[in-house]
C-alpha positions in Angstrom: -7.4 106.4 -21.2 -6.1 105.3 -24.7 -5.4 101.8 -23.3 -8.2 99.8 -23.5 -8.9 95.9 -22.2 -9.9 93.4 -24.2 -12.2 92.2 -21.4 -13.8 96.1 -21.9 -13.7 96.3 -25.3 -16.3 93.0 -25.0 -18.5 94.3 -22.5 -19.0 97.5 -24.2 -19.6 95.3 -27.5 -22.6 93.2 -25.6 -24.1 95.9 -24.1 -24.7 97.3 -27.6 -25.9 94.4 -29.1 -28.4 93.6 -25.9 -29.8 97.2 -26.9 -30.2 96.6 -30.6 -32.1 93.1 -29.1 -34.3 94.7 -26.4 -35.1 97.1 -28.9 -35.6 95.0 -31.9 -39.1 94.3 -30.9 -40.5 97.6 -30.9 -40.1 97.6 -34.8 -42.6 95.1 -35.3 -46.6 95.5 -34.4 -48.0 93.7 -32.0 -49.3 90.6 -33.0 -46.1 89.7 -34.3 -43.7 90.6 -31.0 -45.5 88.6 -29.2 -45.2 85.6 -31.9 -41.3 85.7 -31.1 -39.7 83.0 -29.5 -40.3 82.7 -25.4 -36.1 82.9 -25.3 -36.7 86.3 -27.3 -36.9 89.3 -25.9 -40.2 90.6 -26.6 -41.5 93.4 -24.8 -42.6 96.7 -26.6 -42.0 100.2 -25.2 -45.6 100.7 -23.5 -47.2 104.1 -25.4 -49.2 106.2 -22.8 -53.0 107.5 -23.3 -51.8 110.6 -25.1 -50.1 108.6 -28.0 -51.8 105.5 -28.2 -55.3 107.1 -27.2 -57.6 106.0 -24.9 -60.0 106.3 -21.6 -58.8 108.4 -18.5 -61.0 107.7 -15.2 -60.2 109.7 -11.9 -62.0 107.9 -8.7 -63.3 108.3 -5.9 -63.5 106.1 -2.6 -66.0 106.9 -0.1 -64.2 105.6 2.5 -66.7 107.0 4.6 -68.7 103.5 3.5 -65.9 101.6 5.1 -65.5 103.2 8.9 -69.3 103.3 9.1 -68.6 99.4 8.8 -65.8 99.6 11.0 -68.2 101.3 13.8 -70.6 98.9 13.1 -68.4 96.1 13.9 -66.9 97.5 17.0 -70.6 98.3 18.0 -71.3 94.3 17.7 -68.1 93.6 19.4 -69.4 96.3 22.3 -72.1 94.7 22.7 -70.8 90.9 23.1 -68.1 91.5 25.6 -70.5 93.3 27.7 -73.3 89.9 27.2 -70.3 87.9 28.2 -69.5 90.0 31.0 -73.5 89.7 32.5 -73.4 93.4 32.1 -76.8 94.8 31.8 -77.0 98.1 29.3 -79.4 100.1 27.5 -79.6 101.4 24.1 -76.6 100.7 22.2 -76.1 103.3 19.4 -73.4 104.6 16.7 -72.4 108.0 16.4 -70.4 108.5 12.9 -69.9 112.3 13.9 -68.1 111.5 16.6 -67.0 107.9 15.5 -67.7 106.3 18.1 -69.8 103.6 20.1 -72.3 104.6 22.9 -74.3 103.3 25.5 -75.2 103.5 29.1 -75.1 101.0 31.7 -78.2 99.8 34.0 -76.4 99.4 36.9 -74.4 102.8 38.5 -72.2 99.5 40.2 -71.5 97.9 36.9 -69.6 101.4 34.9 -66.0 100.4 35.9 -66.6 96.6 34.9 -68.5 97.9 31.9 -65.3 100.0 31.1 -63.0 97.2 31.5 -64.7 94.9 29.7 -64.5 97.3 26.3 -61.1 98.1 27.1 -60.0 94.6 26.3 -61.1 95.2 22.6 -58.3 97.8 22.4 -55.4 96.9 19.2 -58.2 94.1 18.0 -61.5 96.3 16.4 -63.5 93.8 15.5 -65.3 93.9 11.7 -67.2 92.5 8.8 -63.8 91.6 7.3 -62.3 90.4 10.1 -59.7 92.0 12.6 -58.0 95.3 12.0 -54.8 95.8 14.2 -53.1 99.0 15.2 -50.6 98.2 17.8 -53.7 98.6 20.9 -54.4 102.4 20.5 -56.9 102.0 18.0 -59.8 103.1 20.5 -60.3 105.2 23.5 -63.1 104.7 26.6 -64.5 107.5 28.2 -67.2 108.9 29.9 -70.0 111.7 28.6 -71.3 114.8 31.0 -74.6 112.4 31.1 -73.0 109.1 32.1 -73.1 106.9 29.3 -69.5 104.8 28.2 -68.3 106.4 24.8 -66.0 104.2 22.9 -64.0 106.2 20.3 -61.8 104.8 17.4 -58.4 107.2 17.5 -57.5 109.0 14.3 -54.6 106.7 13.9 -57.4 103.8 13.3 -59.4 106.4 11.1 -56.4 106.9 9.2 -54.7 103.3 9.0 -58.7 102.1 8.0 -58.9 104.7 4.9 -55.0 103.9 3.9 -56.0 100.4 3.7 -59.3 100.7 2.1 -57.7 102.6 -0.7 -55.0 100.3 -1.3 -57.0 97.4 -1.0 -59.6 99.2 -3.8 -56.8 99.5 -6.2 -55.5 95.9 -6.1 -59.4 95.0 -6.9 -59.4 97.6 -9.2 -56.3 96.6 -11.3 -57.4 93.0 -11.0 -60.6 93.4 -12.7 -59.1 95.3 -15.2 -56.7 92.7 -16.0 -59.6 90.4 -16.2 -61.1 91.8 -19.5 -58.2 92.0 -20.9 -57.1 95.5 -21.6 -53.2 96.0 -21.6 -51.3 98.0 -19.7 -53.7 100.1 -17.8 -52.1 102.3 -15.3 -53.3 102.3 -11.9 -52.4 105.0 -9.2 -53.4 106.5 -6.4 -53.9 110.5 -6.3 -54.4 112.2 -3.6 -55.7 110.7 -0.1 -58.6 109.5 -1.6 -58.6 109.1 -5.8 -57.7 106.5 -7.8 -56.3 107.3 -11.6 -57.4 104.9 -14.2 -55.9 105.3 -17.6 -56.6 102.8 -20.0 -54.8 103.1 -23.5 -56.8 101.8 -26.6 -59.9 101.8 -25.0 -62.1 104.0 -26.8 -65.5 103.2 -25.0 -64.9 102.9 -21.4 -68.8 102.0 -20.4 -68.3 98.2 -19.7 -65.1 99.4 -17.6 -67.3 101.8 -15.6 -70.4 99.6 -15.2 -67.4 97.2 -13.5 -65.8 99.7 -11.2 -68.8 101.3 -10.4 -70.2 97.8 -8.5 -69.2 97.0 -4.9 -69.6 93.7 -5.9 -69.9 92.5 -1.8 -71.5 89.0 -2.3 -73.1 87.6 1.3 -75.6 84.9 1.9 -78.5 85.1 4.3 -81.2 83.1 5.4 -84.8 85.0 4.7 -86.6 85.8 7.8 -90.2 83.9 6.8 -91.9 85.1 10.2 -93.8 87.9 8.5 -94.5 89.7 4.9 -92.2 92.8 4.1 -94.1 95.8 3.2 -93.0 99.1 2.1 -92.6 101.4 5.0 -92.5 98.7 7.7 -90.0 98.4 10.1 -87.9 95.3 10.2 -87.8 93.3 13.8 -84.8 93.1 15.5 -81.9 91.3 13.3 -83.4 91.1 9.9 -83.3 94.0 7.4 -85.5 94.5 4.2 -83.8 94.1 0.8 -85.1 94.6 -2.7 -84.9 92.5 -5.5 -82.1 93.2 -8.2 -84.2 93.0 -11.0 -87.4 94.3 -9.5 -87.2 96.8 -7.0 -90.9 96.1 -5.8 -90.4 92.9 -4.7 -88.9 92.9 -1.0 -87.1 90.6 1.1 -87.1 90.4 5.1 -83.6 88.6 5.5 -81.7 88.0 8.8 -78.9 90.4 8.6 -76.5 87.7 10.4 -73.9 86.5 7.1 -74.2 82.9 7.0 -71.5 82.8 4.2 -69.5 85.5 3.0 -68.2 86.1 -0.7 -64.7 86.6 1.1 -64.6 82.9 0.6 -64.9 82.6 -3.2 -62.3 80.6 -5.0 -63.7 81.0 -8.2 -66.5 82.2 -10.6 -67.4 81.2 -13.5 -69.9 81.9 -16.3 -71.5 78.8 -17.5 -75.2 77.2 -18.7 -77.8 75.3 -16.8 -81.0 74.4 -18.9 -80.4 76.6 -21.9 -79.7 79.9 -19.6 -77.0 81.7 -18.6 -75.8 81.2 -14.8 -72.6 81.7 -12.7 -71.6 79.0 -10.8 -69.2 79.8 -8.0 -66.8 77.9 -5.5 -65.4 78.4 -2.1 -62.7 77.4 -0.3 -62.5 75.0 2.5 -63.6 77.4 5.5 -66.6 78.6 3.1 -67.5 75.2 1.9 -67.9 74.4 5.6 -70.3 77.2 6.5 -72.3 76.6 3.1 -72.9 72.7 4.2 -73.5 73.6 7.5 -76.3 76.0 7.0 -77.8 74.2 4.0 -78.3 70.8 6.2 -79.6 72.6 9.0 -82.2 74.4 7.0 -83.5 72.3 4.6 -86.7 74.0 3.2 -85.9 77.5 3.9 -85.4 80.3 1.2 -81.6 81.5 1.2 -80.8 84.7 -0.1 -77.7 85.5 -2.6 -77.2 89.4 -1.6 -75.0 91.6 -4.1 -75.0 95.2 -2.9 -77.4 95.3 -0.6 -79.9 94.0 -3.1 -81.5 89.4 -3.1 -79.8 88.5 -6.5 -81.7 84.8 -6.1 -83.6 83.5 -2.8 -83.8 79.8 -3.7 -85.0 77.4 -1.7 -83.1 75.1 0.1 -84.2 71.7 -1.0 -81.2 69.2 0.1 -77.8 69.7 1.7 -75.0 71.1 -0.4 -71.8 69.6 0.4 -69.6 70.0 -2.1 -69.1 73.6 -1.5 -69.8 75.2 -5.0 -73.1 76.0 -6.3 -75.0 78.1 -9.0 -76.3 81.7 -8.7 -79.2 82.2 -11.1 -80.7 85.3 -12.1 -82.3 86.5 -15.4 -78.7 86.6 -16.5 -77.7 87.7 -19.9 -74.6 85.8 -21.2 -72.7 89.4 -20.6 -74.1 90.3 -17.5 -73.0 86.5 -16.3 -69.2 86.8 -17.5 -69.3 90.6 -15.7 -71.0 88.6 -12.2 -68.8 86.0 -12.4 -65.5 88.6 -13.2 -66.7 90.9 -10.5 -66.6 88.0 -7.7 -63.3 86.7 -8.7 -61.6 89.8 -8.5 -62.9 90.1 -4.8 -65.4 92.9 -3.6 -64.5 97.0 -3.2 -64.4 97.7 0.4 -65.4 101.2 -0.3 -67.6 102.4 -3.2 -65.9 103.9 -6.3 -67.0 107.1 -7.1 -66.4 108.6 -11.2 -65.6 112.2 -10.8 -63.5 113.3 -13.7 -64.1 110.8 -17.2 -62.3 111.9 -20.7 -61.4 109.9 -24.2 -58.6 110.7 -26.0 -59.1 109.6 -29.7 -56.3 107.1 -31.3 -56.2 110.1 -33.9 -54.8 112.5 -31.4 -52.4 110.3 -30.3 -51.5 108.9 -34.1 -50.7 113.0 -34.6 -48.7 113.4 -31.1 -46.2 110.7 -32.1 -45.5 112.3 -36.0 -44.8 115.4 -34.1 -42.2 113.3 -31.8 -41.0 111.9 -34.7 -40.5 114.7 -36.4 -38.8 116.9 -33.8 -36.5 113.6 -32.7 -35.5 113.1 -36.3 -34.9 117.2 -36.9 -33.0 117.5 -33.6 -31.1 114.4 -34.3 -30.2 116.0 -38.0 -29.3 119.2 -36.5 -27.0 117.7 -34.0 -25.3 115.4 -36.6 -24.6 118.6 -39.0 -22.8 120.5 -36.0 -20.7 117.8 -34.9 -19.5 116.6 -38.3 -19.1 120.2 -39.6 -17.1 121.0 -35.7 -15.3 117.9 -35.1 -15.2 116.3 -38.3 -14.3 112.1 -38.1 -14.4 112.4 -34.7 -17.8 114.4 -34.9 -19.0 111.3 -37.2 -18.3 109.1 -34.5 -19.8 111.0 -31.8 -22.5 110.8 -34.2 -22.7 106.7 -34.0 -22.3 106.6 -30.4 -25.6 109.1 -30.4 -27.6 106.4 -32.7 -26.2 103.9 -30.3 -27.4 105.7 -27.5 -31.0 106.1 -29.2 -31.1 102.2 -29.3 -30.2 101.9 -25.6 -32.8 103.9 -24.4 -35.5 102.3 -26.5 -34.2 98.8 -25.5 -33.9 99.7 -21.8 -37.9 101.3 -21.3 -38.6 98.1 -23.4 -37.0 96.1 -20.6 -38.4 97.7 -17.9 -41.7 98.0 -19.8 -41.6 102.0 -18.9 -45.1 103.8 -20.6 -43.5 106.0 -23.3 -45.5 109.3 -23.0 -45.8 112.3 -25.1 -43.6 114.4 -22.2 -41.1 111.2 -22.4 -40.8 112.0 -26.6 -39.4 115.5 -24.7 -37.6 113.8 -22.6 -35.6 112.1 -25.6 -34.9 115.1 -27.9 -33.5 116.8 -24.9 -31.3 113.9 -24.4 -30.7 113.4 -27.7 -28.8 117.8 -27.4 -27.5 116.5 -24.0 -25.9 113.4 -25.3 -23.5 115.0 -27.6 -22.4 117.3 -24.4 -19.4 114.9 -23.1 -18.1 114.3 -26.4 -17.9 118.6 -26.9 -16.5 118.7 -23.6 -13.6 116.1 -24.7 -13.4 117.2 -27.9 -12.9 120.5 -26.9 -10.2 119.3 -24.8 -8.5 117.5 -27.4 -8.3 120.6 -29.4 -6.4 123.1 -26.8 -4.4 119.7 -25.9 -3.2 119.9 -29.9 -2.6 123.7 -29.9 -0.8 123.0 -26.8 2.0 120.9 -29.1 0.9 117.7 -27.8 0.9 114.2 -29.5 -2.0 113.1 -30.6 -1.9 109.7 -28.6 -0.8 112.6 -25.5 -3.9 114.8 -26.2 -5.9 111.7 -26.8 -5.3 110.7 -23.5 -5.4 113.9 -21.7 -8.5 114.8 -23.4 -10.2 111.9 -22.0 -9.1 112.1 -18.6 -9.3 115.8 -17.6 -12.9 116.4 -18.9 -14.1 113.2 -16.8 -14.7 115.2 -13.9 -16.6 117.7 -15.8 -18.6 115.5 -17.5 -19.7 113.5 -14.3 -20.4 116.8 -12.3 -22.9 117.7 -15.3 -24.4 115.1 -15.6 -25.3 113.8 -12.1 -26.8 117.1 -11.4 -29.5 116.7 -13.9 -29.7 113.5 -13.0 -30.7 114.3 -9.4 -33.4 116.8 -10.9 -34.6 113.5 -12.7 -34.9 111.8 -9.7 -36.6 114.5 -7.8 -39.2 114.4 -10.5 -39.9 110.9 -10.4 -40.6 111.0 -6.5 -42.4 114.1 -6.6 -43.8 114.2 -9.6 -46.9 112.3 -11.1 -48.4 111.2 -14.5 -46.6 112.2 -17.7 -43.9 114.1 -15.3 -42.3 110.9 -14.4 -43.0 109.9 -18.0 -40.7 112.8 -18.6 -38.2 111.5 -15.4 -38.1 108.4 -16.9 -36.9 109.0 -20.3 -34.2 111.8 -18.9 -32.8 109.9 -16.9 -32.7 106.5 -18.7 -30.7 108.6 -21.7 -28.6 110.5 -19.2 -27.0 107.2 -18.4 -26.8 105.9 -22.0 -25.5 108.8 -22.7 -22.9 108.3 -20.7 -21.4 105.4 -21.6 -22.0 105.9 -25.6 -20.0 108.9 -24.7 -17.2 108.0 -22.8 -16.9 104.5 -23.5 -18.4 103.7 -27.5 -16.7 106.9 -28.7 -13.4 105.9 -26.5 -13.4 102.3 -28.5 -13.6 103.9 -31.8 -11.1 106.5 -31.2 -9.1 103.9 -30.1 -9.6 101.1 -33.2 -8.7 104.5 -35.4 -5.3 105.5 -33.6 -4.3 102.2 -33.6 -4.8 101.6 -37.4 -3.9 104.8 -38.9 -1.1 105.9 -36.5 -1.9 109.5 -37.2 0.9 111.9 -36.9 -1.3 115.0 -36.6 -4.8 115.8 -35.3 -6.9 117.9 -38.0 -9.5 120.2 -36.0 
């Protein structure tokens, strides 16, 4: 163990120096790290809402929303196999107690075909958004005591839809977060149903709320012109009444086919057209299609721009619009635009969000949470320095490098990995800073009763080293895998905690065994000591 390579002697070297670089950064603000050179490293340690202050934002998905749009679809996929099939039936109706699709057939002769002719939607359900798989036991057909066909989605389809809906509603939701700018938000899912939104440094979380809160599902439909909309009346068959977005009064009879969906959007942007603000939008090639097909074939008919359930702008089409882009015009404000236009490039919610638990944390607080990490890092550090130099003397002072070392390693590695430093991860650094003196007590220790022993010092050097590495690996890997287990099963500022602990297990490690082992080494070899003083 005295014996060491040159080869090992340079790694451990760059290793140090590629902390002190990946932690260089984090002693400048800002502004200025990000200034460095691209061939720089860069990164900051990322400071959690309880130092750096901020908004936190628990959510909730109705996901309720989404199979109700689910049965819906397979009700309209119900209903066209059986019209393809010449299958006469009666009322065709959704039960969302039940979740399922019912109807009855005209014909006693025509149950079985009726029957088969569903069955062939099985592993396909169709929808809005287009097809949802589940292997083909995503719906079963039976029969109720009064005759009628009952086609049920299976709770592996219930659960698969709300798995998906919640994933999908947190990419949407971290990409319009992204889009004004706010940096590193955290985004997680909690629970079967919630969504945690923490955003550090933002002190006033209302124009982050107004955005979430939005389905922002964009659809185009032609208006139904064949009669007035009144308050109270019912709609004929295949048109629905809508209100206007800015007046509520004025109402819309539109066909509830979608002519073009928002699903198609390329892009949105916030621009000007005669002095006013508009957002002008594009689709993609599939979109662009539909738009030019349905604004040549209905030249002179109103077209409806729908934004959750509400007519944002019925225009009228006056010619053919083939480019496939176009301009949505609404009373805008130059805000309200630049939210639009943000809200349909980030892609629509498939489920509505939900605000059930809002707090602020003041930059004040968090200013005072990281003096008092400060100053329990630096006092622990102190306290730990004094015992090992007044214990173990020169070899206590170098124990006492390798610990600043190790300091500088974890810093630079959550810098690297661009970890969010939280007030439970401070914990997790004085604990490590006790901890990280542990392998060099152990060797220490071993040293000594190596020296009483009569052994050299190169001998008890040596021996010291070697018989405490099992000891020193056993200790350390168990509190590693309790660090592990908190990171899987843990959440929040727990794996804040896992993070740091486990991150300065390892560095501990290797300032211990390995930085300490150099300088014990570079001082053996120069002063040849005779005699080890403890």
């Amino acid at each position: 163990m005295v014996y060491i390579p040159r080869w090992q002697t340079i790694l451990i070297l760059v290793i140090c120096a590629l902390g002190l670089v990946f932690a260089g950064p984090n002693m400048l603000d800002r502004d200025m790290a990000d200034k460095l050179p691209s061939w720089l490293p860069h990164q900051q340690m990322n400071l959690g809402l309880d130092l750096r202050g901020g908004s936190h934002l628990l959510l909730e998905a109705d996901t309720k929303v989404v199979l109700k749009e689910r049965l819906e679809g397979l009700a309209d996929a119900v209903r066209t196999e059986l019209r393809q099939a010449q299958i006469r039936f009666g009322e065709l109706r959704v039960d969302a107690n039940s979740n399922s699709v019912i109807f009855a057939v005209r014909e006693p002769g025509d149950v079985d075909k009726a029957r088969a002719a569903v069955r062939k939607l099985a592993g396909s359900v169709a929808s809005s958004g287009g097809m949802f798989s589940t292997g083909g036991s995503d719906i079963a057909v039976d029969t109720t005591p009064t005759g009628e066909i009952r086609v049920t989605m299976s709770e592996a389809a219930i659960t698969q839809l709300r798995d998906h809906a919640i994933a999908q509603s947190i990419e949407v939701v971290r990409r319009r977060i992204d889009e004004t700018g706010t940096r590193e938000p955290t985004i997680q899912q909690e629970g079967a149903d919630r969504i945690l939104v923490q955003l550090p440094g933002v002190g006033d979380p209302a124009r982050i709320k107004g955005l979430l809160g939005k389905t922002a599902k964009l659809t185009f439909h032609l208006v139904d012109v064949s009669t007035v909309p009144q308050p109270g009346m019912r709609p004929p068959p295949g048109s629905e009444i809508l209100p206007d977005d800015k007046n509520p009064n004025q109402l819309y009879l539109i066909q509830r086919r979608v002519m073009v969906s928002g699903e198609n959007l390329t892009d949105a942007q916030a621009t000007f057209q005669e002095g006013r603000p508009v957002v002008s939008f594009r689709f993609d090639s599939l979109g662009a299609r539909r738009f030019a097909d349905v604004t040549r074939n209905n030249v002179g008919r109103p077209f409806a721009i729908v934004l959750d359930d509400k007519v944002i702008s019925a225009p009228v089409i006056r010619e053919p619009i083939l480019g496939g882009s176009g301009i949505i015009s609404g009373g805008f404000s130059v805000q309200s635009a630049q939210d639009l236009a943000l809200l349909l490039r980030a892609g629509a919610l498939p489920a509505p969000l939900k605000i059930i638990e809002e707090r602020t944390v003041g930059p004040g607080l968090g200013a005072d949470s990281i003096e008092a990490g400060k100053i329990a890092s630096l006092l622990g550090m102190a306290l730990v320095v004094a015992f090992m130099i007044v214990c173990y003397g020169r070899f206590g002072v170098m124990a006492d490098i390798a610990l600043a070392i190790n300091l500088i390693l974890i810093a630079g590695c959550l810098s690297l990995i661009q970890a969010t430093l939280t007030l439970p991860g401070i914990a997790g650094i004085v604990l490590t800073i006790g901890m990280a003196v542990d392998a060099n007590v152990l060797i220490f220790e071993r040293i000594r009763e190596e020296v009483h022993g009569g052994r050299t010092p190169i001998s008890a050097i040596d021996s010291g080293y070697s018989r405490a590495m099992t000891t020193i690996i056993d200790s350390n890997l168990t509190t590693a895998i309790a660090g592990i287990l908190l990171y899987i099963f843990g959440s929040g500022t727990v794996k804040g905690f896992a993070v740091t602990l486990t991150i300065g297990l390892a560095t501990s490690m290797f300032t211990a065994i390995m930085v300490t082992r150099v300088m014990v080494v570079w001082w053996l070899r120069k002063r040849r000591p005779q005699a080890l003083a403890f």
